[in-house]
One Martini backbone bead per residue (centre of mass of N, CA, C, O) as a GRO file, in nm:
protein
  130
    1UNK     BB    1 -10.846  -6.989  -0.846
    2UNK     BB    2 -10.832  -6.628  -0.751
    3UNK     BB    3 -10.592  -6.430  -0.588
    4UNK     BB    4 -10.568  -6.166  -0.777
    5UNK     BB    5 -10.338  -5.985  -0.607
    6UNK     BB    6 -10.016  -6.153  -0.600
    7UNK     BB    7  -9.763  -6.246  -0.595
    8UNK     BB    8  -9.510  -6.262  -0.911
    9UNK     BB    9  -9.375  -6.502  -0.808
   10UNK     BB   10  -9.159  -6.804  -0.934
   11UNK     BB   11  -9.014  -7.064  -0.918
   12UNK     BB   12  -8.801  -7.014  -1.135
   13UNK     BB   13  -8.872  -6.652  -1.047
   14UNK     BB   14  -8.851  -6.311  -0.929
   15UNK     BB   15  -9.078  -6.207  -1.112
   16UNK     BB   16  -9.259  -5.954  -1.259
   17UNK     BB   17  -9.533  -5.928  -1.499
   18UNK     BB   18  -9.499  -5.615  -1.474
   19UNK     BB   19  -9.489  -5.269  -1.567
   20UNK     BB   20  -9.419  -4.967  -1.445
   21UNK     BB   21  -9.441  -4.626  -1.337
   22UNK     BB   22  -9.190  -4.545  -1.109
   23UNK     BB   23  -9.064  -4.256  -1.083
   24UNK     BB   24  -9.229  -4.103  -0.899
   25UNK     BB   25  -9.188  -4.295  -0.679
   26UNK     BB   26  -9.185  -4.376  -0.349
   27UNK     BB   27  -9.002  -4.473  -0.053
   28UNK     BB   28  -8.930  -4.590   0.256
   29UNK     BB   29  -8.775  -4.759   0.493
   30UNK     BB   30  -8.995  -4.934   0.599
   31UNK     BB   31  -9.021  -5.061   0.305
   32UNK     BB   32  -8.785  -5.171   0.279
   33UNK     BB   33  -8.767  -5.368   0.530
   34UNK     BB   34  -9.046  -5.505   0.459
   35UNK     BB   35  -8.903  -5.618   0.189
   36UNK     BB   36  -8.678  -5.773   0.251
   37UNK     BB   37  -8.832  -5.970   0.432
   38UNK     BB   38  -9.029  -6.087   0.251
   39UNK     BB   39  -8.835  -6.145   0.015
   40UNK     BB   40  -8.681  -6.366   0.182
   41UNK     BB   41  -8.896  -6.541   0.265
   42UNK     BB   42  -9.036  -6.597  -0.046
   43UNK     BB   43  -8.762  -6.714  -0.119
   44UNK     BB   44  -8.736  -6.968   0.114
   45UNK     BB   45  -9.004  -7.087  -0.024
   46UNK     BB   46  -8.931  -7.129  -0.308
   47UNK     BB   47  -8.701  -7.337  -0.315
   48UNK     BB   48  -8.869  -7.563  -0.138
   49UNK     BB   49  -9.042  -7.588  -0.327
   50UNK     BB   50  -8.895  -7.624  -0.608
   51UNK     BB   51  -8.784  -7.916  -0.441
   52UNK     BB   52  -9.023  -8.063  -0.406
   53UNK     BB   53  -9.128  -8.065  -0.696
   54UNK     BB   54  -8.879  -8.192  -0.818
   55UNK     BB   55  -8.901  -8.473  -0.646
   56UNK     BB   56  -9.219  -8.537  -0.758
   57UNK     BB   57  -9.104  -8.490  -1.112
   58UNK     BB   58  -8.809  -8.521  -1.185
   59UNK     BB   59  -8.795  -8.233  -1.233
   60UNK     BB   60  -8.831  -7.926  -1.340
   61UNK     BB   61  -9.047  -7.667  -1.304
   62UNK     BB   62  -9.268  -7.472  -1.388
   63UNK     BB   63  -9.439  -7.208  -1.462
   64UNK     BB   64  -9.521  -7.077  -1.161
   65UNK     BB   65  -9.782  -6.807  -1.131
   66UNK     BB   66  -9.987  -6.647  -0.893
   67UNK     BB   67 -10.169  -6.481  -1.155
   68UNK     BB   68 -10.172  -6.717  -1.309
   69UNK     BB   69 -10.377  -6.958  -1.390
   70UNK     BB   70 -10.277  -7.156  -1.579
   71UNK     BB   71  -9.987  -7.218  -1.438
   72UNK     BB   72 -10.189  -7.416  -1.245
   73UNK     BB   73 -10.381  -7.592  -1.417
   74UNK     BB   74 -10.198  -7.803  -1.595
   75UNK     BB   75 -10.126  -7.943  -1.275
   76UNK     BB   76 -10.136  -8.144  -1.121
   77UNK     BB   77 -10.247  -8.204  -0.803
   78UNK     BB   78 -10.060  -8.179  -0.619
   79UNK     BB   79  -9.914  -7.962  -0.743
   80UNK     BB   80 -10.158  -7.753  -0.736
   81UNK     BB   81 -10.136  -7.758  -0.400
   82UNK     BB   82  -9.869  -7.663  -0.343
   83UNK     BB   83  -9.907  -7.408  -0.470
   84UNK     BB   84 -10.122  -7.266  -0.363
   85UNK     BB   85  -9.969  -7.249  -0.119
   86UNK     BB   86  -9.719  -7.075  -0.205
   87UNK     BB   87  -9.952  -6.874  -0.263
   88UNK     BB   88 -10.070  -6.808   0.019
   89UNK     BB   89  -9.823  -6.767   0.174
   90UNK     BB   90  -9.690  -6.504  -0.003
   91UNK     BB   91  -9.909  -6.335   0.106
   92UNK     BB   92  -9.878  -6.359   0.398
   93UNK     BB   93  -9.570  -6.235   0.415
   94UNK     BB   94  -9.633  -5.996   0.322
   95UNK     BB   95  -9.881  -5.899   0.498
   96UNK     BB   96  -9.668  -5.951   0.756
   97UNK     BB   97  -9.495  -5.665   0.628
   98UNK     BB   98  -9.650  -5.439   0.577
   99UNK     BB   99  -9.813  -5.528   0.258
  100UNK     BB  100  -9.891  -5.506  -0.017
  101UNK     BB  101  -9.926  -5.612  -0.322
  102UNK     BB  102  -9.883  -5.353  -0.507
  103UNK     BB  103  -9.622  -5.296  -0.340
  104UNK     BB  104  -9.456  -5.518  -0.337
  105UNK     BB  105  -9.458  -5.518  -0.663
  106UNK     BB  106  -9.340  -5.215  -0.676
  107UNK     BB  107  -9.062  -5.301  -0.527
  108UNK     BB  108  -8.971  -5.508  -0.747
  109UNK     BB  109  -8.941  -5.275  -0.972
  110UNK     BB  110  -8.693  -5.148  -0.839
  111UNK     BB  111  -8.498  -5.394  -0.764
  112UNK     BB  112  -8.462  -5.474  -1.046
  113UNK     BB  113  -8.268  -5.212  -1.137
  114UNK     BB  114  -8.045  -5.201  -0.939
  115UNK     BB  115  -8.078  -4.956  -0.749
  116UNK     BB  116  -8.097  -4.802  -0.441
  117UNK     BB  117  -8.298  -4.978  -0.382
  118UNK     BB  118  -8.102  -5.262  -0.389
  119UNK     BB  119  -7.896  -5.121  -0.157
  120UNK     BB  120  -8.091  -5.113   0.095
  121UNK     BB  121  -8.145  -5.403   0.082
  122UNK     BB  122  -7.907  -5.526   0.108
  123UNK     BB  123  -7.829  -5.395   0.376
  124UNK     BB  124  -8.062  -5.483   0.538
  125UNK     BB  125  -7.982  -5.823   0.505
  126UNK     BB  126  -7.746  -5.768   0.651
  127UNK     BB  127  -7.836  -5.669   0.913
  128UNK     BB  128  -8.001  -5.933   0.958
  129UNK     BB  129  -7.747  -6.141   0.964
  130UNK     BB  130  -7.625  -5.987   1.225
   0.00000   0.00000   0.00000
C-alpha cells in the first residue's frame, strides 16, 4: 500500500527524510498555528503508537517511515497495520489542521533548523496548552 506523499515521520523520531531548499520559502502565522497543532497531535499519536508496538514486541520498535514502504513491508502483520494506522491517522491529521502534506513536510524542513520558524511554533505550542 503506498500513500504517495504523506507526513515523513517515524516511529524512533520526527525526521523528514528529504530536504529542500526552503530559503527563498516564507510561512504565514496560520500555518505556523496549524503546523504547532499538527505536529503536536502527530507526536502524541506516535508515542501511542510506539508504546503499543514495543508492548507487543518486547523491545523497541523499527524504523518505520510512513512513505518508505520497505519499513513497513518487512514487519509482522499485527504491527504492520498498527502502523499502517499511524500513518493514516497522520496523514488526516496533518489535513485536518489546513496543510498539504507536502508542506507540512516543507515546514517540518523550517523547524528542524531551529531558527524562527522553530521559535514561533514553540510560542505558538505554549500559547495552546494555556
Amino acid at each position: 500500500m503506498s500513500f504517495g506523499l504523506i507526513p515523513t515521520v517515524s516511529l524512533d523520531s520526527s525526521s523528514v527524510s528529504f530536504s529542500i531548499d526552503a530559503a527563498a520559502q516564507e510561512f504565514t502565522p496560520e500555518e505556523t498555528a496549524n503546523y504547532a497543532k499538527a505536529g503536536y497531535e502527530v507526536e502524541l499519536l506516535r508515542r501511542e503508537v510506539y508504546k503499543e508496538i514495543k508492548t507487543l514486541i518486547n523491545e523497541p520498535p523499527p524504523n518505520i517511515v510512513c512513505d518508505r514502504q520497505e519499513t513497513l513491508q518487512s514487519l509482522n502483520p499485527n504491527i504492520r497495520e498498527i502502523a499502517n494506522n499511524y500513518c493514516s491517522q497522520s496523514q488526516r491529521i496533518v489535513q485536518q489542521n489546513n496543510l498539504s502534506i507536502n508542506r507540512f513536510n516543507e515546514l517540518k524542513s523550517y523547524y528542524d533548523r531551529r531558527d524562527d520558524f522553530y521559535r514561533q511554533v514553540q510560542n505558538t505550542l505554549l500559547k495552546l496548552q494555556n
